[in-house]
N, CA, C and O atoms as CSV, one atom per row, in Angstrom:
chain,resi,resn,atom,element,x,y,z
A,1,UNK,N,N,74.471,-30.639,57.133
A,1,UNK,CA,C,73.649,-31.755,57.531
A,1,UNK,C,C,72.186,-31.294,57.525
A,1,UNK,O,O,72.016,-30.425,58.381
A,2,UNK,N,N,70.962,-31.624,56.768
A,2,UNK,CA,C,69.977,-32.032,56.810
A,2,UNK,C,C,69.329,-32.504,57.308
A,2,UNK,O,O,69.537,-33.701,57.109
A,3,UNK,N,N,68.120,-32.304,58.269
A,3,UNK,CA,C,67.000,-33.194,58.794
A,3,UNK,C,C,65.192,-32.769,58.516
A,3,UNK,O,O,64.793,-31.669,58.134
A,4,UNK,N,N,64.512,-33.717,58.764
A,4,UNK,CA,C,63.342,-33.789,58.826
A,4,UNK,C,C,62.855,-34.765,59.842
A,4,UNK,O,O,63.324,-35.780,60.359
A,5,UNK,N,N,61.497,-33.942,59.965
A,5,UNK,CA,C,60.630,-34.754,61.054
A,5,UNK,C,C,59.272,-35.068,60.086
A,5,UNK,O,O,58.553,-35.724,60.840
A,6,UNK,N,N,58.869,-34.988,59.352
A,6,UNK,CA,C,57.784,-35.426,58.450
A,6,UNK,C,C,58.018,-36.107,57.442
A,6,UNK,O,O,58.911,-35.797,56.653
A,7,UNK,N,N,57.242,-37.172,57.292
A,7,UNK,CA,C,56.618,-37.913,55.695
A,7,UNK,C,C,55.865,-37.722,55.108
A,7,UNK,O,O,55.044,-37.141,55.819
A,8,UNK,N,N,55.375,-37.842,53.848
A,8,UNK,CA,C,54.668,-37.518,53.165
A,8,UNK,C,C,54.030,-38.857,51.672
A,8,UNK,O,O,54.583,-38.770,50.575
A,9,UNK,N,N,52.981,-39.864,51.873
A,9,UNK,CA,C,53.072,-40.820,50.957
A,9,UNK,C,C,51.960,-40.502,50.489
A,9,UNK,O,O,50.974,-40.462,51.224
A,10,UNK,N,N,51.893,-40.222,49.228
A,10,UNK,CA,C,50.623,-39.554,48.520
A,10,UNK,C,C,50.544,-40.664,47.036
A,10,UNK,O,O,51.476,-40.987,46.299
A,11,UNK,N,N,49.163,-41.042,46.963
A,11,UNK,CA,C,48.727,-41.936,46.402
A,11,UNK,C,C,47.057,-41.353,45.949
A,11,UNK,O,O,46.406,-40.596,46.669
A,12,UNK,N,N,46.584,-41.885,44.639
A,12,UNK,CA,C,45.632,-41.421,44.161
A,12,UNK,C,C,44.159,-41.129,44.717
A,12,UNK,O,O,43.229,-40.446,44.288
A,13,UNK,N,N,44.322,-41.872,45.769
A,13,UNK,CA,C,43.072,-42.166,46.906
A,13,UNK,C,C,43.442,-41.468,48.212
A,13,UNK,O,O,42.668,-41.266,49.148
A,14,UNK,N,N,44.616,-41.156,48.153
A,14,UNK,CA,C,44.312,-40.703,49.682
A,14,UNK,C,C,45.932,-40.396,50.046
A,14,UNK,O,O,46.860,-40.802,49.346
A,15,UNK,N,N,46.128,-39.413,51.570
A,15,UNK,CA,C,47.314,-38.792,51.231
A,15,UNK,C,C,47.726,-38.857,52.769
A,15,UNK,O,O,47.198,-38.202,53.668
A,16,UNK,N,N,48.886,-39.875,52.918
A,16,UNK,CA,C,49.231,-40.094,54.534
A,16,UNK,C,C,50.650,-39.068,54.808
A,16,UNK,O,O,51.642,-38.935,54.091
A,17,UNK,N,N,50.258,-38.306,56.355
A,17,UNK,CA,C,51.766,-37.550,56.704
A,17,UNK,C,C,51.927,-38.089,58.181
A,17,UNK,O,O,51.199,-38.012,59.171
A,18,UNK,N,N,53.383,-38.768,57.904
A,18,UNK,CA,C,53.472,-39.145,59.357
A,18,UNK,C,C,54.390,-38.217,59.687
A,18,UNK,O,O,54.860,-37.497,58.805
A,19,UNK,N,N,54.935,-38.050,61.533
A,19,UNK,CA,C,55.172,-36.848,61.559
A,19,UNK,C,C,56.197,-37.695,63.073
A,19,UNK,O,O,55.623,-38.227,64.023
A,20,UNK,N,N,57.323,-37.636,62.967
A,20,UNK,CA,C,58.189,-38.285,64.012
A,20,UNK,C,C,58.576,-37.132,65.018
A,20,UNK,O,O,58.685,-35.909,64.927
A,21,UNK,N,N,58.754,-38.190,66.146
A,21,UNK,CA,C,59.183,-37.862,67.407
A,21,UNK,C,C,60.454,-36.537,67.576
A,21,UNK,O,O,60.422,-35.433,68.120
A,22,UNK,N,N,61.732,-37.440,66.666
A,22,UNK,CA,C,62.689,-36.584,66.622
A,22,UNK,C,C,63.111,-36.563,65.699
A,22,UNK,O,O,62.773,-37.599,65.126
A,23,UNK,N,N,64.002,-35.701,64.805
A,23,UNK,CA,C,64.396,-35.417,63.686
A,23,UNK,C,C,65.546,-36.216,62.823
A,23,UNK,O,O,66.528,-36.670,63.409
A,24,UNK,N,N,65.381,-36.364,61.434
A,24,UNK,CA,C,65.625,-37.476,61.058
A,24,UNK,C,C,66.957,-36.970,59.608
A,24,UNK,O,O,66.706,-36.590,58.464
A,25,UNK,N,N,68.368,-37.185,60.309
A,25,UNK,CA,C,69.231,-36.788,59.584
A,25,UNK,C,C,69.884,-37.647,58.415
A,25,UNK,O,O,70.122,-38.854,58.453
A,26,UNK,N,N,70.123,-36.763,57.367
A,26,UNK,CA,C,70.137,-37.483,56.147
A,26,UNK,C,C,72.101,-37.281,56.023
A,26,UNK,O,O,72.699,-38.195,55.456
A,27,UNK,N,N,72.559,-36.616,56.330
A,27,UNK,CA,C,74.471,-37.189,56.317
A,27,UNK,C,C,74.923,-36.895,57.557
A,27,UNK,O,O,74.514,-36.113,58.415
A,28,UNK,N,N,76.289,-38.027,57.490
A,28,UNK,CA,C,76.881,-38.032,58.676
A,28,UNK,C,C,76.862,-39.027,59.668
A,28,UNK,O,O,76.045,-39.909,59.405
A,29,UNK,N,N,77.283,-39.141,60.385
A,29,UNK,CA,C,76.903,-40.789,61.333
A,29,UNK,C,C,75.910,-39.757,62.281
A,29,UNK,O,O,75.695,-38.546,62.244
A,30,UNK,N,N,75.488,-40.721,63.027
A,30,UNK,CA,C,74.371,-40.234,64.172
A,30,UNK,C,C,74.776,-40.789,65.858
A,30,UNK,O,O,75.831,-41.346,66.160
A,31,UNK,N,N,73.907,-40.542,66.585
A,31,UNK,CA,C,74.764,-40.573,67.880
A,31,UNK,C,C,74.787,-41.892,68.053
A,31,UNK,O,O,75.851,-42.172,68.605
A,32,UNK,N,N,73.937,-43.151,67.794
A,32,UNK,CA,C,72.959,-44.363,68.165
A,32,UNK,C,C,74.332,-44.928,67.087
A,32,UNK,O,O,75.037,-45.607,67.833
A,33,UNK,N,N,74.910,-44.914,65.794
A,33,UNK,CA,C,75.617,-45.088,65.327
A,33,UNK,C,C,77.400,-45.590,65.818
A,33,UNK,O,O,78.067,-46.544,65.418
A,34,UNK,N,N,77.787,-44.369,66.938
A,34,UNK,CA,C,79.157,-44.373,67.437
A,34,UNK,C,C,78.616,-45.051,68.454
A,34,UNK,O,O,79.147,-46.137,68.218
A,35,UNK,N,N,77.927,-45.249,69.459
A,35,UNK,CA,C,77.225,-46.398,70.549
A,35,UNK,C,C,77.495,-47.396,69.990
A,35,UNK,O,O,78.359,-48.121,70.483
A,36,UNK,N,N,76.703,-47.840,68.509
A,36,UNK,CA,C,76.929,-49.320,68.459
A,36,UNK,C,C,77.960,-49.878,68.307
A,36,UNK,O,O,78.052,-50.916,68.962
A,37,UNK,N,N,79.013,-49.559,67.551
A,37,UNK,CA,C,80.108,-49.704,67.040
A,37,UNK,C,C,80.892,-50.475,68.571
A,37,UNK,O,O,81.390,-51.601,68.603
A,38,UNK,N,N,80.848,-49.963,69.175
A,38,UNK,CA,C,81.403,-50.656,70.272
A,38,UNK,C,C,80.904,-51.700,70.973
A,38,UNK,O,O,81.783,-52.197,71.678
A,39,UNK,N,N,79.981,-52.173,71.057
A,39,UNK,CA,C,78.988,-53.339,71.580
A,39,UNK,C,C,79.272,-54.460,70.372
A,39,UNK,O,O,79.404,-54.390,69.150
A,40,UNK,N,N,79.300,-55.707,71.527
A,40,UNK,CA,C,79.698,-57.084,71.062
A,40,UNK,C,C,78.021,-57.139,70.860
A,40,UNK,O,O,77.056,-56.569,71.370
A,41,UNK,N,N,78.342,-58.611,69.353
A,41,UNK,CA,C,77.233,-58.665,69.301
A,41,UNK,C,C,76.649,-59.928,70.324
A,41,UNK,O,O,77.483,-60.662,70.855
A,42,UNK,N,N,75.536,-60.095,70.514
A,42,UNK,CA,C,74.584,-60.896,71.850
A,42,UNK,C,C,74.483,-62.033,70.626
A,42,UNK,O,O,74.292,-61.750,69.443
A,43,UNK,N,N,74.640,-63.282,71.128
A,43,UNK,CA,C,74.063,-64.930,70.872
A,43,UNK,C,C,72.495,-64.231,70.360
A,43,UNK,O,O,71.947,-63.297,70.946
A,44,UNK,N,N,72.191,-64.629,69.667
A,44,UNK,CA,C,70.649,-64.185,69.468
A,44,UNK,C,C,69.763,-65.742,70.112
A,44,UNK,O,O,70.011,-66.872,69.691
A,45,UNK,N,N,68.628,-65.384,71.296
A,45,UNK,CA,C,67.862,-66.176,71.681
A,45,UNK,C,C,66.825,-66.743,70.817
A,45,UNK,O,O,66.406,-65.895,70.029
A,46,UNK,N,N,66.226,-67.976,70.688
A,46,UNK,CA,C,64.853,-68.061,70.437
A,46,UNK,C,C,63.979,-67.534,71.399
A,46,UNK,O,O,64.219,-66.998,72.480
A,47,UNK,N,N,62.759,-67.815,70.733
A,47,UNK,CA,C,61.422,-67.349,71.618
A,47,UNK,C,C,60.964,-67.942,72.980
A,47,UNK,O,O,60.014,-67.607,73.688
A,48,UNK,N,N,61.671,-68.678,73.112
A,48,UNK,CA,C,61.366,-69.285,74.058
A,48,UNK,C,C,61.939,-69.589,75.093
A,48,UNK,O,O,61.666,-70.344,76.026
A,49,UNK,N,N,63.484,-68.362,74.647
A,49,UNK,CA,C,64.646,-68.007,75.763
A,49,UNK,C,C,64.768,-66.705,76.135
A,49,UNK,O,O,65.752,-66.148,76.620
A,50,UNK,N,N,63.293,-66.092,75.772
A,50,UNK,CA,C,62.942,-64.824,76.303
A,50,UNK,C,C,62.143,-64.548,77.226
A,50,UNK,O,O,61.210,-65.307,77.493
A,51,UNK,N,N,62.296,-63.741,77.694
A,51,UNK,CA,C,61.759,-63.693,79.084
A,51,UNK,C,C,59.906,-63.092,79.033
A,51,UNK,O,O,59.898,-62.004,78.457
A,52,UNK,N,N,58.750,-63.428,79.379
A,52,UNK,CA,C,57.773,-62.767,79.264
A,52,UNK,C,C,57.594,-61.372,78.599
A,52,UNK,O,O,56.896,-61.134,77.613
A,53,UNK,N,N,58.290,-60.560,79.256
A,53,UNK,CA,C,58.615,-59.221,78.774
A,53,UNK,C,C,58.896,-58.842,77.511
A,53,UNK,O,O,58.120,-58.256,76.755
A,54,UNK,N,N,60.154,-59.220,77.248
A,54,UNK,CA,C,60.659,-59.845,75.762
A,54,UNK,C,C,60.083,-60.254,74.807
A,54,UNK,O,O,60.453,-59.995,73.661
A,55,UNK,N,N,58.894,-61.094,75.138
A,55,UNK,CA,C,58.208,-62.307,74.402
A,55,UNK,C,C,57.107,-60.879,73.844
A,55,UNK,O,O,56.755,-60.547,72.712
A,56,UNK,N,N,56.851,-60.375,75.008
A,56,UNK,CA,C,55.842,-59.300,74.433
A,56,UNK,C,C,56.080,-58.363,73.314
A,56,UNK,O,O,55.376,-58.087,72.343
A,57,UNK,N,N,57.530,-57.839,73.775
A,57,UNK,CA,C,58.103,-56.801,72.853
A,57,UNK,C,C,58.211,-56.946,71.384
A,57,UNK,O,O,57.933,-56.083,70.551
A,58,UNK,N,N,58.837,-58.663,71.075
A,58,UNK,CA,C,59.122,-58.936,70.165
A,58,UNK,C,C,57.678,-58.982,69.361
A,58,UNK,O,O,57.535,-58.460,68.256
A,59,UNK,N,N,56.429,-59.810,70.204
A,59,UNK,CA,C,55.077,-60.220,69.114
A,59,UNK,C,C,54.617,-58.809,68.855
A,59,UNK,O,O,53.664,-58.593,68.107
A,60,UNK,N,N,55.478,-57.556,69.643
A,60,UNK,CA,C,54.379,-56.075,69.162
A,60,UNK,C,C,55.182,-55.766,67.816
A,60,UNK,O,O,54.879,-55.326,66.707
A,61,UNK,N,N,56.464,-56.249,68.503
A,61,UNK,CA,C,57.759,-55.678,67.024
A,61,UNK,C,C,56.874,-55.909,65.492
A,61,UNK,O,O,56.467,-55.092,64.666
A,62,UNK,N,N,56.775,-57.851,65.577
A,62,UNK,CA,C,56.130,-58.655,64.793
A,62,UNK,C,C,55.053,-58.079,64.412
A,62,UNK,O,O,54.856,-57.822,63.225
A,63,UNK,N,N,54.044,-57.742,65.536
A,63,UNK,CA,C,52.786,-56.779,64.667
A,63,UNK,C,C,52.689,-55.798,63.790
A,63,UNK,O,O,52.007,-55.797,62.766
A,64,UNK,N,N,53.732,-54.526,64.406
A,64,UNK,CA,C,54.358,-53.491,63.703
A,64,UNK,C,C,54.525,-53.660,62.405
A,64,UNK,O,O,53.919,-53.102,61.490
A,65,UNK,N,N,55.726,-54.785,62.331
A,65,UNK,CA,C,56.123,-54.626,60.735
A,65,UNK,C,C,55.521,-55.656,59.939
A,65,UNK,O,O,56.030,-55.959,58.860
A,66,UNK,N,N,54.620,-56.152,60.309
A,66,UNK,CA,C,53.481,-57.140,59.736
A,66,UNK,C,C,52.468,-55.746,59.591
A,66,UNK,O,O,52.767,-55.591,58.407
A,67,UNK,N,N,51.738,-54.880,59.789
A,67,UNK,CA,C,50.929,-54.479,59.260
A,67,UNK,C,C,51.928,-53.427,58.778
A,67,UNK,O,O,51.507,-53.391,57.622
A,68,UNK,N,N,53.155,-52.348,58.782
A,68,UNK,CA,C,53.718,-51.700,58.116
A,68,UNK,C,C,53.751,-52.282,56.395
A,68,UNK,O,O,53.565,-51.582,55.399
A,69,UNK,N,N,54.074,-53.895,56.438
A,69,UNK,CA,C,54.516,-54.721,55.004
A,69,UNK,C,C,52.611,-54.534,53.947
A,69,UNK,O,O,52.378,-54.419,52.744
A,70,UNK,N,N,51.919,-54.577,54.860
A,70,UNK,CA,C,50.750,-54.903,54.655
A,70,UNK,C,C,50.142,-53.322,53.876
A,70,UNK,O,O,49.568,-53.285,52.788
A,71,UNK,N,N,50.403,-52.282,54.630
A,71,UNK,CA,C,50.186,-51.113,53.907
A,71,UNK,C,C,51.221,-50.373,53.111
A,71,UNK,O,O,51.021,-49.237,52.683
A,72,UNK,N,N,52.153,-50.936,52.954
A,72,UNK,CA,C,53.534,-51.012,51.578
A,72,UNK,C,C,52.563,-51.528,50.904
A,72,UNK,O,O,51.781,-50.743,50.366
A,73,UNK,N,N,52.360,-52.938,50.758
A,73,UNK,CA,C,51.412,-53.692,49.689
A,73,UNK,C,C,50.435,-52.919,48.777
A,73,UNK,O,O,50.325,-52.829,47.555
A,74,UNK,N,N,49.487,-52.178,50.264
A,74,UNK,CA,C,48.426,-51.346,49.434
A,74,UNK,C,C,48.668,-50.415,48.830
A,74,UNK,O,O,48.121,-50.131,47.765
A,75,UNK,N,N,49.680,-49.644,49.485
A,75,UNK,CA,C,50.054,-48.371,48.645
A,75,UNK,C,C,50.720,-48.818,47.322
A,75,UNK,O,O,50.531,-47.986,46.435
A,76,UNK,N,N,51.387,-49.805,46.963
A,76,UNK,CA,C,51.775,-50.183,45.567
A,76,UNK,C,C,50.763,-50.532,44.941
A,76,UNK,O,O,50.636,-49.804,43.957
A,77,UNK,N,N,50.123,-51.141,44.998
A,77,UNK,CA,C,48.638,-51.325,44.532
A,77,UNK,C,C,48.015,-50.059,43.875
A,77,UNK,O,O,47.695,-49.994,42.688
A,78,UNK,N,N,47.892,-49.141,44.717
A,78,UNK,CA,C,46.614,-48.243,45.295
A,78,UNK,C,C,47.533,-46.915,43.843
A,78,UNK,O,O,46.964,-46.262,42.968
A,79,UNK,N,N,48.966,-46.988,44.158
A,79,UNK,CA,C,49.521,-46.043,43.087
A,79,UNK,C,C,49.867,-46.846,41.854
A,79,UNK,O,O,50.661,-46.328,41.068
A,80,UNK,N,N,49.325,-48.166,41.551
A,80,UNK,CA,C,49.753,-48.713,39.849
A,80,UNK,C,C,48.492,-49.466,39.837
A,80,UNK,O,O,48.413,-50.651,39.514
A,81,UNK,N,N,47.499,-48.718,40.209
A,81,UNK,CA,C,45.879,-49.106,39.399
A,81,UNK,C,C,45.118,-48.145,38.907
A,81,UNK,O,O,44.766,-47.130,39.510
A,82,UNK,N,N,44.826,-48.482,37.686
A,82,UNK,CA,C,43.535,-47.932,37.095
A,82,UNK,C,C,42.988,-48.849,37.031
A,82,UNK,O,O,43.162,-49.955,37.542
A,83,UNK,N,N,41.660,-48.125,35.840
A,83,UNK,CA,C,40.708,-48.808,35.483
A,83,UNK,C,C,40.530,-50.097,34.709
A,83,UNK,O,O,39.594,-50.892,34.629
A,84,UNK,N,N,41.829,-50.039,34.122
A,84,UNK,CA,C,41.743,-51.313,33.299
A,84,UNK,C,C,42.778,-52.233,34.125
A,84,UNK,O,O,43.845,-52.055,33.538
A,85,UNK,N,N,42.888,-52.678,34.655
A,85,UNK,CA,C,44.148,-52.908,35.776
A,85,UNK,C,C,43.317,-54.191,36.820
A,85,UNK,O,O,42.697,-53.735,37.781
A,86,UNK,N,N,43.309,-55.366,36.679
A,86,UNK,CA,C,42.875,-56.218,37.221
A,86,UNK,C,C,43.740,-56.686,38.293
A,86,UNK,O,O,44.853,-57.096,37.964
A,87,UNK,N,N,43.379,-56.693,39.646
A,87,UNK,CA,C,44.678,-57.234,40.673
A,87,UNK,C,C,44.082,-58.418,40.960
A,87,UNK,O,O,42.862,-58.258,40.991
A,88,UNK,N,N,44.516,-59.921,41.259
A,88,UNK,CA,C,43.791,-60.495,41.813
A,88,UNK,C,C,44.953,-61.487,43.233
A,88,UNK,O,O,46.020,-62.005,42.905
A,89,UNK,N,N,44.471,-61.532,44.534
A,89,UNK,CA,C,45.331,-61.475,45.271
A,89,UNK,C,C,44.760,-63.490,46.155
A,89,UNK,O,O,45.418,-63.966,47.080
């Protein structure tokens, strides 16, 4: 079994390493894995059957992977442009 705690996204402009908490295994099930397996799944609420708390968690979730999608975007961009290469958005 294999793990890592670093990324590495390297693009012509510039070169991001993110660097995680805990280590990140590539075979095998994981512990968070045999947990779920046993849990029913929950009615899923709307937004507006969440509790303040909740409401928060979810609009940070929402932020998260709203600007994560947003710098996917650029980095595809940023690694299939040259000079002759017109993007228009």
């Amino acid at each position: 079994m294999t793990s890592y705690n670093k990324k590495i996204v390297r693009t012509s402009s510039y070169i991001e390493i993110w660097e995680y908490e805990k280590p990140i295994f590539s075979k095998g099930k994981s512990i968070l894995d045999t947990n779920t397996e046993n849990k029913e799944k929950a009615k899923r609420r709307t937004f507006d059957e969440l509790t303040p708390l909740e409401q928060e968690q979810r609009l940070e979730r929402m932020k998260k992977t709203r600007l994560e999608a947003k710098w996917n975007l650029l980095r595809l961009v940023d690694c299939n442009f040259d000079d002759t290469t017109s993007f228009l958005t």
